[in-house]
N, C-alpha and C positions, 0 to 999 in steps of 0.2 A: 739344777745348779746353773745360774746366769744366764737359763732358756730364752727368756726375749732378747736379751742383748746378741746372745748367740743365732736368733733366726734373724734379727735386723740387719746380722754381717751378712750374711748368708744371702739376704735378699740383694744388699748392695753389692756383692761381689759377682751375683750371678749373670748380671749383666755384664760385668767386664774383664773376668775371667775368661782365659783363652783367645783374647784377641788380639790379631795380629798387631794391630794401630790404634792408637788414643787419644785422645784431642784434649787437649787443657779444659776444653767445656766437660769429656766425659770426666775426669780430675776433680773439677767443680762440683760437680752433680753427684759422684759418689762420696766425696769429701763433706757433702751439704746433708747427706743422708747417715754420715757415721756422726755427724755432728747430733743430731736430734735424736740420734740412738742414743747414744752418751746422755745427754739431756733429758730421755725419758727414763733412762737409767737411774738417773736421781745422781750423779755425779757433779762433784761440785764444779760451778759456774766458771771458775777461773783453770783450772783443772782444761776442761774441754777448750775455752779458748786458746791455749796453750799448746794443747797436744792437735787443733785443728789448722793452728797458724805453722808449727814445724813441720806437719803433714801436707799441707798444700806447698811450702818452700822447697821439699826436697822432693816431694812427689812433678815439679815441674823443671825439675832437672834434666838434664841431660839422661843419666841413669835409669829412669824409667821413660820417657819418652824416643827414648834411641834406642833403647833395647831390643834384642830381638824377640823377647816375650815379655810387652811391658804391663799386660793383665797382672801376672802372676809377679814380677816385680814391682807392683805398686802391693799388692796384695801382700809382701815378703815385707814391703817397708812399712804397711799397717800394723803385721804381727812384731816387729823388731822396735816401735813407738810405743805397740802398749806392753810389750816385754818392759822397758825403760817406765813405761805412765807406774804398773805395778811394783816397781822394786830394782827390777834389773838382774843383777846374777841373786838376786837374792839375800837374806843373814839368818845363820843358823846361831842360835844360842852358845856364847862365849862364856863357856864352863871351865873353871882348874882343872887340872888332872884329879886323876882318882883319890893321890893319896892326902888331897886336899879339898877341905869341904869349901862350897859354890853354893850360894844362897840365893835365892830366886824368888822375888817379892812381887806378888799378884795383885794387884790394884784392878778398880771399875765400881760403877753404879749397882743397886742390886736390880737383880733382874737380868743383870747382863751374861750370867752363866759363868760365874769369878771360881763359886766353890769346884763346881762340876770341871770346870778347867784345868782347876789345882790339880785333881784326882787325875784326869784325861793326862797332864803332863807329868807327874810322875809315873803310870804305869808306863808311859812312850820313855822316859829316862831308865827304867828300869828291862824291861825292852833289849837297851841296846848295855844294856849291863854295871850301870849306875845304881849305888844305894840310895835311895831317896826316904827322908823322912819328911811327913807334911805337920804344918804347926797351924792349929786353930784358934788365928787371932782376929778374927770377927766375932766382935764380942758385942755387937749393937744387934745388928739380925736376928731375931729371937731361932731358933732351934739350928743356926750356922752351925755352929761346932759338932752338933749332934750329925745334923749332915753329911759332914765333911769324915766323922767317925764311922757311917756306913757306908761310905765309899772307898774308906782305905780297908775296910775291911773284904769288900768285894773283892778290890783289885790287890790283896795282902801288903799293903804297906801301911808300917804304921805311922800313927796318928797322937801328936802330943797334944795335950788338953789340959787345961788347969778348970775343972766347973766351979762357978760362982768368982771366977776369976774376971778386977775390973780395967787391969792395965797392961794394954796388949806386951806392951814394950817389956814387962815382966813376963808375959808367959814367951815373947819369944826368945828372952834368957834363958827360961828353962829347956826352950827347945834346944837350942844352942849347946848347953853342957850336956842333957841326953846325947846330941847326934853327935859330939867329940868324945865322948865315953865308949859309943857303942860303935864307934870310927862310919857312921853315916857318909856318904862325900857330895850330898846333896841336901839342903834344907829348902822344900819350898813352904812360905807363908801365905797362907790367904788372910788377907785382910780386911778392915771394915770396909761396910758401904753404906752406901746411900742413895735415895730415891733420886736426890738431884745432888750436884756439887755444891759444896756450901766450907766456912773455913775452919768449923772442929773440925769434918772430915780432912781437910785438907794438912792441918796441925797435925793429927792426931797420925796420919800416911810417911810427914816430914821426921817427927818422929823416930817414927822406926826404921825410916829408911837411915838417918841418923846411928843411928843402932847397929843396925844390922850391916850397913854398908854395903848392899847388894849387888853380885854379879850382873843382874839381869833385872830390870824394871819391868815388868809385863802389862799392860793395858788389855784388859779382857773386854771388848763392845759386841754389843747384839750388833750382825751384819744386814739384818732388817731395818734398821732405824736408819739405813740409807748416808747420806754424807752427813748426818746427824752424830755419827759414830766416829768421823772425821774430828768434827768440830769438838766431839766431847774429848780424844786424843790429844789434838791441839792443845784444849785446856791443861791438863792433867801434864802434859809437857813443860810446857811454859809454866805451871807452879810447883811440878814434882819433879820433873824430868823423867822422859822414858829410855828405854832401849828398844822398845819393840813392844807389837800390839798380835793377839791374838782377837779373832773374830769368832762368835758361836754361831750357829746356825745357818752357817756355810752353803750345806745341803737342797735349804730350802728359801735361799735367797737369788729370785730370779733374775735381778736385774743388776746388782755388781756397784752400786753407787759408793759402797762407803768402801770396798776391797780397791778400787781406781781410783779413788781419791786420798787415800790413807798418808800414803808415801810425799806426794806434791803438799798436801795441807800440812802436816806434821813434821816432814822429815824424817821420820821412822819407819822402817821396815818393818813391816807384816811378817811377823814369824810362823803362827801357825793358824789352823782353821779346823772348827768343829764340824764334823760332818753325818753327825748323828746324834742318835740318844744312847748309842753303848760306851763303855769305857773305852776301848781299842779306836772308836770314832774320831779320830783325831790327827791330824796330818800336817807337816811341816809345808810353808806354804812354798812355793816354787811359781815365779812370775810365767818364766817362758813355755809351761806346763796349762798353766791357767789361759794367758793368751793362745793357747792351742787352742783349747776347746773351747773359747768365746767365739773364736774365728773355725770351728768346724774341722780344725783338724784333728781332731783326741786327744789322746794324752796314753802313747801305749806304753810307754815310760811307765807311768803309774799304775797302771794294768798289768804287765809285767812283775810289778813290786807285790802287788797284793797275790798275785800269784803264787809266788813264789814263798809268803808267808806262810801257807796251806798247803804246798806243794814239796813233796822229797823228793829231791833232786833225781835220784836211784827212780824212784817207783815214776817217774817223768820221763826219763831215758827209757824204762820198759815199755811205758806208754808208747810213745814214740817209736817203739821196734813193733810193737804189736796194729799201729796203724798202719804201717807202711805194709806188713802182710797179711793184713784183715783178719786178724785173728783180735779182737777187739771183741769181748764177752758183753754181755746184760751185767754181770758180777762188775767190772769197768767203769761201766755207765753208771750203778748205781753211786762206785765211790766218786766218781767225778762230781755226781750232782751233788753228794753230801759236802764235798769238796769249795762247788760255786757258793753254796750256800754258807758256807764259813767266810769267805769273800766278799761278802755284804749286799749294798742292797744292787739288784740287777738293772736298777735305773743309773746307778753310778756306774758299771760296767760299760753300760751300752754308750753313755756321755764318755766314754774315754777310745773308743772304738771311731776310729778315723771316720767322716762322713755321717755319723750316727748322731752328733749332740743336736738334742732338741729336736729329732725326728723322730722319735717313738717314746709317748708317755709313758708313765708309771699306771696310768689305766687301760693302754696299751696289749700290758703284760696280762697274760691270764694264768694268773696265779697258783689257779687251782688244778692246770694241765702237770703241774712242777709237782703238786701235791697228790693227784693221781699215780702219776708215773713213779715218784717213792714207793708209794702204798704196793703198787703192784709189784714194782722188783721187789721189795720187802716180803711180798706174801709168796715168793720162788724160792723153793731149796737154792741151796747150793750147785747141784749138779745142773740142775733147769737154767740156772742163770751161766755156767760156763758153758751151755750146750745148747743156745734157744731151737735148736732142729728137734729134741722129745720134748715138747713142748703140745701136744693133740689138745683132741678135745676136752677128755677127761682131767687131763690136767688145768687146762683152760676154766673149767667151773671150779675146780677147786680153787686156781689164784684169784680169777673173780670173784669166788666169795670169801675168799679173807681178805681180800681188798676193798669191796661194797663196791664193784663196779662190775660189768659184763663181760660176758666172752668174747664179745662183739670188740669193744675194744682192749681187749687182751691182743687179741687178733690185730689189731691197728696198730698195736705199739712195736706189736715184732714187726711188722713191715715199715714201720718208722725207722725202726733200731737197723735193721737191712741196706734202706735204702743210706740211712746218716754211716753205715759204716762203709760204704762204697766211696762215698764222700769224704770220709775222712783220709781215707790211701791216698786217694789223686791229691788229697792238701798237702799229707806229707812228704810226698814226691816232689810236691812242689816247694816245699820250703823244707828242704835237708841243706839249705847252705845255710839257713836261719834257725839255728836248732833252739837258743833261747824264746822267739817267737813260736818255733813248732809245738813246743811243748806247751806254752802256755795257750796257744789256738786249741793245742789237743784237749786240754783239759777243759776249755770253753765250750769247744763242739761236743765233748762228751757230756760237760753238767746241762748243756741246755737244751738238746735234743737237736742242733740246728744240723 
């Protein structure tokens, strides 16, 4: 996620981090190098100008040149410009209260991931304890609705459909008297699209926005298609009007062009970002979160969050009593790992991990040590996993061979698990004044073997 933009900080910062003194030429020179970062980035043209002319203006003030640590104060004033370049504090979707329905109308190009969005943002409104009903009013798309029907059926929310139906604006009436019957207090629509923008599309959007009169305008854009996804916003603005834009494939968008430009071209806040292929993959976007990890510093905020999705509070606290007196089982270990593993992908862990982004690939990881190490705690009774000391030989070829691996490294993994639980006491020692961090580090150091 935003890996080059993120090593190009990294290069420009290295040199002028931690330096005592500064000189307007160093200013210059790293100012000339976040410019062409941004530029490769695919960010639009006017955009960089902008955030390059305020950054050299206050970067030559007083405040970072008089400072007593002006590295890390120029550095503090790069992260707090592209906090602002992305959105700022942020906007979260402006919904009724419950005992009133909020309708939330999905617009975008097809291809841009409008349906899949729909589904993504109702299971996250449902989530946090919203009834959401979705209405399938992409009726050009050939098999849209059928779509949009196996995905509320994954995520159980239902899904109104009218088939062989030609007039969106009628079926989203029906959706409408469904969700106030059934006291729904969320209606989201996906709508038509189209390959490009053109003006039935755009009639046909005006429409039902007409109609429906919607809470929330959502612009759904591939975040690959670079400021491309700006400019198609911009459009959609200026003849629809939005509220806010969601981006899909977040995940695997290395360079940040269309998320950094979004807000300055459009005026719209970036509400959320897709960051997978699951339904759950889906995250409310947060500027000064993102500007962390562009600039290298994580994001344990969101590390934390996803944590704690997975994690019982109760059985986190036990955790945590049993690191601090090494009484820390293989039985532990294993639920930790099934634990990380619900937590998603370990390339996005390690990008939120201060110091980490864009330093260790997704090829990196070696996959198949995570996949071993199940296999093998899996093929331990119960008692073998609370007790790795009877753990011999004879035992040793029996979990080797329901695991399909060796004795050899049977033998490896306990003195792995030995040496990680030595380590893990001195952590929690060391952060018992940090007990929401402890926990969530414990549960890291126990899924990943570190």
């Amino acid at each position: 996620m935003l890996d080059k933009l993120t090593q190009k900080f990294s290069e420009t910062f290295r040199f002028i981090a931690g330096k005592s003194v500064i000189t307007e030429k160093n200013i210059d020179d790293a100012v000339e190098a976040i410019k062409m970062a941004l530029l490769e980035a695919d960010v639009n043209l006017r955009v960089v100008r902008r955030f390059v002319n305020a950054t050299i203006e206050e970067a030559k003030g007083e405040r970072v040149l008089r400072s007593v640590d002006p590295g890390q104060q120029f550095i503090k004033l790069v992260h707090d410009k592209l906090v602002s370049l992305l959105g700022g504090d942020g906007e979260g979707l402006k919904l009724k209260g419950p005992d009133t329905l909020s309708t939330i109308l999905m617009l975008g190009l097809q291809g841009s991931g409008k349906t899949t969005s729909s589904a993504k943002l109702a299971l996250r409104l449902k989530k946090e304890g919203r009834k959401p009903l979705l209405a399938a009013c992409d009726l050009v798309r050939p098999a849209a609705v059928e779509q949009l029907s196996v995905l509320g059926a994954q995520i159980d929310v239902p899904v109104y459909r009218e088939d062989g139906a030609k007039d969106p604006v009628a079926v989203y009436k029906g959706a409408l008297a469904l969700a106030k019957k059934n006291l729904y207090d969320t209606l989201i629509i996906d709508t038509t699209g189209r390959l490009q923008i053109d003006e039935p599309m755009m009639e046909e959007l005006q429409r039902l926005k007409d109609a429906a009169k919607p809470d929330e305008l959502l612009l759904v854009a591939d975040s690959m298609t670079g400021q491309a996804a700006a400019d198609i916003a911009k459009t959609f603005n200026e003849k629809i009007g939005l509220t806010g834009v969601v981006l899909t494939k977040f995940d695997s968008d290395t360079r940040g062009g269309a998320a950094l430009s979004l807000k300055t071209v459009t005026g719209r806040a970036l509400k959320f970002v897709g960051t997978g292929e699951k339904p759950e993959d889906f995250e409310p976007f947060h500027p000064d979160r993102i500007a962390g990890r562009i600039l290298g510093m994580g994001d344990v905020v969101s590390l934390v969050e996803k944590a704690q999705e997975v994690i019982d509070q109760k059985e986190a606290l036990e955790l945590q009593k049993k690191m601090e007196k090494e009484n820390f089982t293989l039985e532990d270990w294993l639920n930790q790992l099934r634990s990380v593993k619900k937590m998603g992908s370990l390339q996005k862990m390690l990008d939120m991990i201060p110091g980490m982004a864009g330093q260790i690939s997704e090829d990196d990881i070696n996959k198949e040590d995570f996949k071993h190490q199940e296999a093998i705690l899996s093929s331990m009774t119960r008692k073998e996993r609370a007790n790795h000391l009877i753990i011999g030989p004879a035992r040793r070829s029996r979990i080797a061979k329901g695991s399909g691996t060796s004795a050899a490294e049977i033998g490896r993994l306990i003195k792995k698990f030995e040496k990680m639980r030595t380590m893990m006491k001195k952590m929690a020692k060391m952060g018992k004044n940090s007990a929401g961090m402890q926990q969530m580090m414990g549960q890291m150091g126990g899924g990943l073997g570190f």
